[in-house]
C-alpha positions as CSV (number, residue, x, y, z in Angstrom):
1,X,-6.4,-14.0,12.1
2,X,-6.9,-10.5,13.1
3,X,-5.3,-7.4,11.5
4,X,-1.9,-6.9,13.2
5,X,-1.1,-11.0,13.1
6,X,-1.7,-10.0,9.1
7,X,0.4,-7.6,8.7
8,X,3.2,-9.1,11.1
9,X,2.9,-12.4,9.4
10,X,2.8,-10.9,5.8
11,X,5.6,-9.1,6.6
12,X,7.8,-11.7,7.8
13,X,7.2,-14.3,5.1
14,X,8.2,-11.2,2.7
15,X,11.2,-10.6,4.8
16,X,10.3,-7.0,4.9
17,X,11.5,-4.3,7.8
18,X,8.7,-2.1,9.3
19,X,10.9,0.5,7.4
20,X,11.1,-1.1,4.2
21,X,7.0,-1.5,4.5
22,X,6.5,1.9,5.5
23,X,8.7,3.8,2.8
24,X,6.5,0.9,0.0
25,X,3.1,1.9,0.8
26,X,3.6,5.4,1.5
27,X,3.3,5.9,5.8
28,X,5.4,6.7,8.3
29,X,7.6,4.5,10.1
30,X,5.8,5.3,13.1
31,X,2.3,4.5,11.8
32,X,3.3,1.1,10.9
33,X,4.8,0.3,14.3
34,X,2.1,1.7,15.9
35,X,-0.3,-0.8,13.3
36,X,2.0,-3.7,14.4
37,X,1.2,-2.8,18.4
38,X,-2.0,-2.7,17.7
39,X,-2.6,0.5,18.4
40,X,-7.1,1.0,18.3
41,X,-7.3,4.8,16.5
42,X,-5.8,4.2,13.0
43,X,-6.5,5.8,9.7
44,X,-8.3,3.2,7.3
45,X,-6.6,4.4,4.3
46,X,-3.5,4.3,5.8
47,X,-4.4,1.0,6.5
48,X,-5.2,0.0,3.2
49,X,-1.9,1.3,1.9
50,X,0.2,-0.8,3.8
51,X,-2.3,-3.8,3.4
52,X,-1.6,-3.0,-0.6
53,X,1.6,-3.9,-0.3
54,X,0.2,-7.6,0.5
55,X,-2.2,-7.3,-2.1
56,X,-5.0,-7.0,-0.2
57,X,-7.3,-4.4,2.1
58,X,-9.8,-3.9,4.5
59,X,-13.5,-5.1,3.5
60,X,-16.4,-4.4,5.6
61,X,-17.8,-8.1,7.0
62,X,-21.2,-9.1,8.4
63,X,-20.8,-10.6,11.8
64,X,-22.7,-11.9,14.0
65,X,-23.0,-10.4,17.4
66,X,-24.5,-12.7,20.7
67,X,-26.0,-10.8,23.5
């Protein structure tokens, strides 16, 4: 599961509005749409804060990468 299926998925079993998330963890309406669309520049502590609101955050992983 990747980061926006997260945060849609938390957000639905929650029964949250992007608004409602946004105005709890402290962003802007916009930065949680923009999150939700997947948008690739994003603040990580932004991030976090809204992932917060799930009880969780964003943890550095080892991965491994085939060439």
């Amino acid at each position: 599961m990747n980061l926006v299926q997260f945060i849609k998925l938390k957000r639905k079993e929650n029964i949250v509005t992007q608004e409602e998330l946004s105005v709890a963890a402290g962003v802007g309406l916009r930065f949680v749409r923009d999150l939700e669309q997947g948008k690739k520049t994003l603040r990580l502590d932004k991030v976090n804060l809204v992932l917060a609101v799930f009880g969780a955050e964003m943890v550095p992983e080892n991965v491994e990468y085939h060439e």
